[in-house]
C-alpha positions in Angstrom: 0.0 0.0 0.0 2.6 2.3 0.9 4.7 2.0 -2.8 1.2 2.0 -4.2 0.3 5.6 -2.9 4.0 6.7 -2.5 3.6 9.8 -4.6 0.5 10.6 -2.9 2.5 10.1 0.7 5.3 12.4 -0.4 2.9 15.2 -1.5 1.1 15.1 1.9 4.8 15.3 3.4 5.5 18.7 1.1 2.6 20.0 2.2 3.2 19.8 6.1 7.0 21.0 4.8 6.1 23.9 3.4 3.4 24.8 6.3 6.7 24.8 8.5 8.8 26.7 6.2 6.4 29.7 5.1 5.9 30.0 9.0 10.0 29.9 9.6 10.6 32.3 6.8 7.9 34.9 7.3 9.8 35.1 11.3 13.4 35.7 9.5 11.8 37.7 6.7 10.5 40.2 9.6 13.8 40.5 11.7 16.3 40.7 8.2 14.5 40.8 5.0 13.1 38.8 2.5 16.5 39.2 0.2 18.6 37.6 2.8 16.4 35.1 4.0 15.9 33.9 0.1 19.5 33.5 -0.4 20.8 32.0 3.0 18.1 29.5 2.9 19.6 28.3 -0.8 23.0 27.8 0.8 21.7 26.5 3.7 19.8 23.5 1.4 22.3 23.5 -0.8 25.0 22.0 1.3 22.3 19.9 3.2 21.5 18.3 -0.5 25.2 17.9 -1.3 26.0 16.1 2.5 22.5 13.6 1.7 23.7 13.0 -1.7 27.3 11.9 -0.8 25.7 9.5 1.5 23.0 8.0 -0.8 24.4 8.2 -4.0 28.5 8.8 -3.4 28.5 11.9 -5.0 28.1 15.4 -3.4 27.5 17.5 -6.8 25.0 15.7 -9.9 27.7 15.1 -12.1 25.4 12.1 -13.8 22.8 14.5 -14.8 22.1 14.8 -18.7 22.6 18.3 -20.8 19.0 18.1 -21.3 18.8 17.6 -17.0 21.0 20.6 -16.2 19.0 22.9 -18.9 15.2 22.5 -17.7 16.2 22.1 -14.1 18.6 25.6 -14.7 15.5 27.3 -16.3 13.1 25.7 -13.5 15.4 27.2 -10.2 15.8 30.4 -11.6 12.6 30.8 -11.9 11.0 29.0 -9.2 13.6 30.1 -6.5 15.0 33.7 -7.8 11.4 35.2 -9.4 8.8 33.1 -7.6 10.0 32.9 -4.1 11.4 36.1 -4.5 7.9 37.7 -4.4 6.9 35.0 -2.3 9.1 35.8 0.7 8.3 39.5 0.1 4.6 38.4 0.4 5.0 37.0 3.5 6.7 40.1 4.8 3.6 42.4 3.5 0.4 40.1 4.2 2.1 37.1 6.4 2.7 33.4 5.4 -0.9 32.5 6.3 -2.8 34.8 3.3 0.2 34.3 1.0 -0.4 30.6 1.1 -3.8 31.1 0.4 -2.8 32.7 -2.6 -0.2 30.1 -3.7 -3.1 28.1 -3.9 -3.5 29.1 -7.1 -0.6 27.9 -8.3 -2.3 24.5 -9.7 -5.3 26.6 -11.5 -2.7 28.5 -13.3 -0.4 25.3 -13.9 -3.6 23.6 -15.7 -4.3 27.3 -17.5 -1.1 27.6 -18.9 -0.8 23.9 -20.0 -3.9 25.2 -22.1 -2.2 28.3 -23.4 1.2 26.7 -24.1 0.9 23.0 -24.6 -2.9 23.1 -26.0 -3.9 21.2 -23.2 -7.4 20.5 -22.9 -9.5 22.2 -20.2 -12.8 20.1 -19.6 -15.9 22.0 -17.8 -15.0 20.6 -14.1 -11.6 22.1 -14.5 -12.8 25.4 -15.6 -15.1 25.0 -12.2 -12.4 24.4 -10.8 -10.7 27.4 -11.5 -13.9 29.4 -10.7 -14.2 27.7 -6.7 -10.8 28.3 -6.0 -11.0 31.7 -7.1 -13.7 32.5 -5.4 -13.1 30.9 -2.0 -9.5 33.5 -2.2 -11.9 36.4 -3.1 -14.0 35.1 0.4 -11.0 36.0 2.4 -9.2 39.1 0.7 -12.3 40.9 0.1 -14.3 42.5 2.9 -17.0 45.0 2.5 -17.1 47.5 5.7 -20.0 47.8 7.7 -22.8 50.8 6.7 -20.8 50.6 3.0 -22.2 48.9 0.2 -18.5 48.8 -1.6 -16.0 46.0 -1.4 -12.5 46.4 -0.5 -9.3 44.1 0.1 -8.7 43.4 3.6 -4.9 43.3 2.6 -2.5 45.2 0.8 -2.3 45.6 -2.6 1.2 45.2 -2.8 1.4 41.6 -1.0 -1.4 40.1 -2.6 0.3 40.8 -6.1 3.2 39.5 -4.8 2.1 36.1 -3.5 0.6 35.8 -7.0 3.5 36.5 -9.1 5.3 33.7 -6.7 2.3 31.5 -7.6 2.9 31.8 -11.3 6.5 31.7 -10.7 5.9 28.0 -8.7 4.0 26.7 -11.8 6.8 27.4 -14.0 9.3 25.7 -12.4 7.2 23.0 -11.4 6.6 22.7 -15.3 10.2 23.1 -16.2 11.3 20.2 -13.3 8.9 17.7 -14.7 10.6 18.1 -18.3 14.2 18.2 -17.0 14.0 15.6 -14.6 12.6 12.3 -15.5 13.4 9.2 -13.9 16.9 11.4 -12.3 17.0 11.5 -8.8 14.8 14.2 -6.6 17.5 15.5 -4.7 20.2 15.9 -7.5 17.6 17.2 -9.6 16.7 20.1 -6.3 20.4 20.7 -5.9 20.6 21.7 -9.9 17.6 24.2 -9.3 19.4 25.4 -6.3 22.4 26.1 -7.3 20.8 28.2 -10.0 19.0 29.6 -7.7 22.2 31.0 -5.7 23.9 32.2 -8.8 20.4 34.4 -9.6 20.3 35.6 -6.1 24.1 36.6 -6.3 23.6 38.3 -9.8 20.4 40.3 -7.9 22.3 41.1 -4.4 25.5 42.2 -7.2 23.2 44.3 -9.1 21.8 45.8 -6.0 24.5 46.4 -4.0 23.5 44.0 -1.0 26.2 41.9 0.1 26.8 44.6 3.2 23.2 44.1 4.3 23.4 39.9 3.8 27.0 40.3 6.3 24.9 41.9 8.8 21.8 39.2 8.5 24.0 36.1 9.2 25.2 37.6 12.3 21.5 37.8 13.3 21.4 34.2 15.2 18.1 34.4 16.0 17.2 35.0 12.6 19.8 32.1 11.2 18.1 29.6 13.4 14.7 30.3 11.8 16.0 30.6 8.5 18.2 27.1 8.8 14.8 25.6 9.8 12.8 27.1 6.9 15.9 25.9 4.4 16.2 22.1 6.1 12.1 22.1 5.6 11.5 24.2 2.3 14.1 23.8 -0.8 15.8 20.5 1.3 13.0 18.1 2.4 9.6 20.2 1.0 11.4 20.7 -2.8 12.8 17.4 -3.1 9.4 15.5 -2.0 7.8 17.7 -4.5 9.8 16.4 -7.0 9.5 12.7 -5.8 5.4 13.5 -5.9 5.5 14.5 -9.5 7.7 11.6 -10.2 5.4 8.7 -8.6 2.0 10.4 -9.2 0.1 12.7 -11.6 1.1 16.1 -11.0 -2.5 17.2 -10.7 -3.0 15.0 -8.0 0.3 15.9 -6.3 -0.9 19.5 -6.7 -3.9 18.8 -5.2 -2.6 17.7 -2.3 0.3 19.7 -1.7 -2.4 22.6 -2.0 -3.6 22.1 1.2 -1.2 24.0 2.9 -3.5 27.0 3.1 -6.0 25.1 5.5 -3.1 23.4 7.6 -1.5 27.1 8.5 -4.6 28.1 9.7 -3.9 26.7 13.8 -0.4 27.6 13.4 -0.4 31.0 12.6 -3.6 31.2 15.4 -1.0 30.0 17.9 2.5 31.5 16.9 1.3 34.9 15.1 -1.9 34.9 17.1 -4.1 36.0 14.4 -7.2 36.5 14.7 -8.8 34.0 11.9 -12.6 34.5 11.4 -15.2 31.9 10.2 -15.0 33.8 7.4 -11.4 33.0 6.5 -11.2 28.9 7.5 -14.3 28.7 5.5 -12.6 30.5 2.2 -9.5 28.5 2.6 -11.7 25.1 2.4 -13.6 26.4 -0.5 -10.2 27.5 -2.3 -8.5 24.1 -1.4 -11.7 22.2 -2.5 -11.8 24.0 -5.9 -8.2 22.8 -6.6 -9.1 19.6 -5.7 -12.0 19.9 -8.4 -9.4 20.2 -11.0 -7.7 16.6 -10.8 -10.2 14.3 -9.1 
C-alpha cells in the first residue's frame, strides 16, 4: 500500500514541509528581509543536499545528470527560486505566510491554465469550475465590505497580494520546467541543480543591488539564522525534493492537489504563533479554495 500511494505520501509530506517553512521564513523575513532570507536558505539547502547525496548516491555534486537535466532544471530554479520565491518571501513580509499561502493556492489553477495556453492542453468544464471555486473561495477571504458601505475592498494590501501571486505563477513554472528536465533522475540531484541556480540568480540580484553589506549583517543575526536554517532544512531541502519525488510517482494534478492544502493546515499555526485572529469567514474560504483545486484533478 505504501509504494502504491507513495507519490500521494510524499505530496502530503511537502505539504506539512512547506506549512513549517512559510511559518520559519515569514519570522526571519521580519527580523532581516526577505532578500537575505531567500539566499541564506539556498545555501543552507544546498549544502544539506550535497551532505544527503554523498551519502545515498556517493557523489556530493549531480555530475550524472544529462545536458538536457542541467537545462530544464537551470531554467526551473531560476525561476522557481529567484522570481517566484522572490515575491513569495516578500509576500510574506507584506500580508504574512498565512494569506500568501492562500494565494499560492492558485498555483495549480494557473499550472492547468497555462498547460492550455502553451501545450494546448485540454480544459474540460469541471476544471474550468475548478478554477472558478478556488478563485472564489481566495476572493472570500481578501475581500471584505465595511459595515454601513455597500462597496468591497481588500482586507490586505495591494502590494502583497500581487506579490504572492507573481510567486504563484513563478511556482507553476518551475514545477513545469522540473517535470521536463528531470525524469526518472533523482529528486534530490535534480533540487540541488535548481538550487544552485537559484544562488547564482540571487548573487547576480544582491551584485546588481549592491546587497552583500546588508546579507553580512543578516547572518550575524542568530536568531534570525536559526529560523532561516529551519525554513531551508524544511522548504528547498526536504519540501522541494518530496515535490519532486510526488511529480515523479504520481500525476502532477494530483500531487498539486494535495500539496495545496497547505492554506488550511496554516490556519492553527499561525492562530498560535502569530496569534491572528482567523474569522469563520477566513477557514471557510481557505476550504472552498483548497476544494476548488481539488476539483481540478479528481
Amino acid at each position: 500500500m505504501f509504494e502504491a500511494h507513495f507519490g500521494e505520501i510524499a505530496s502530503l509530506v511537502t505539504a506539512l514541509c512547506w506549512t513549517v517553512t512559510a511559518i520559519s521564513f515569514e519570522l526571519a523575513g521580519r527580523k532581516i528581509g526577505s532578500l537575505s532570507v531567500n539566499f541564506i536558505r539556498l545555501v543552507i539547502a544546498f549544502i544539506l543536499i550535497g551532505i544527503f547525496t554523498t551519502f545515498t548516491r556517493g557523489m556530493f555534486l549531480p555530475f550524472d545528470a544529462t545536458g538536457h537535466a542541467w537545462f530544464w532544471l537551470s531554467i526551473s530554479g531560476i525561476i522557481g527560486f529567484v522570481i517566484g520565491d522572490l515575491f513569495l518571501f516578500q509576500a510574506f513580509v507584506e500580508i504574512g505566510s498565512r494569506i500568501s499561502m492562500l494565494i499560492m493556492a492558485c498555483s495549480p489553477p494557473i499550472t492547468a491554465l497555462l498547460g492550455f495556453m502553451i501545450m494546448n492542453e485540454r480544459l474540460t468544464l469541471q476544471e474550468m469550475i475548478g478554477m472558478f471555486v478556488t478563485v472564489c473561495g481566495i476572493a472570500l477571504v481578501i475581500l471584505v465590505r465595511k459595515s454601513g458601505e455597500k462597496k468591497v475592498q481588500l482586507a490586505h494590501p495591494v502590494k502583497g497580494l500581487i506579490f504572492a501571486f507573481l510567486g504563484a505563477v513563478g511556482q507553476s513554472l518551475g514545477l513545469i520546467f522540473s517535470k521536463i528536465g528531470m525524469g526518472d533522475y533523482n529528486a534530490f540531484a535534480a533540487t540541488q541543480i535548481r538550487v544552485i541556480f537559484g544562488i547564482i540568480g540571487f548573487s547576480i540580484v544582491f551584485t546588481i543591488i549592491r546587497r552583500w553589506s546588508k546579507l553580512n549583517s543578516a547572518v550575524r543575526n542568530i536568531d534570525a539564522m536559526k529560523k532561516v536554517s529551519i525554513g531551508a532544512f524544511f522548504g528547498p531541502f526536504l519540501g522541494v525534493s518530496f515535490s519532486l519525488l510526488a511529480v515523479q510517482y504520481t500525476e502532477a494534478g494530483i500531487a498539486s492537489t494535495i500539496m495545496a492544502i497547505v492554506p488550511v493546515l496554516i490556519i492553527v499555526p499561525s492562530i498560535i504563533i502569530f496569534k491572528e485572529k482567523v474569522s469563520l469567514k477566513e477557514i471557510f474560504g481557505a476550504v472552498i479554495t483548497v476544494s476548488g483545486v481539488a476539483l481540478l484533478f479528481v
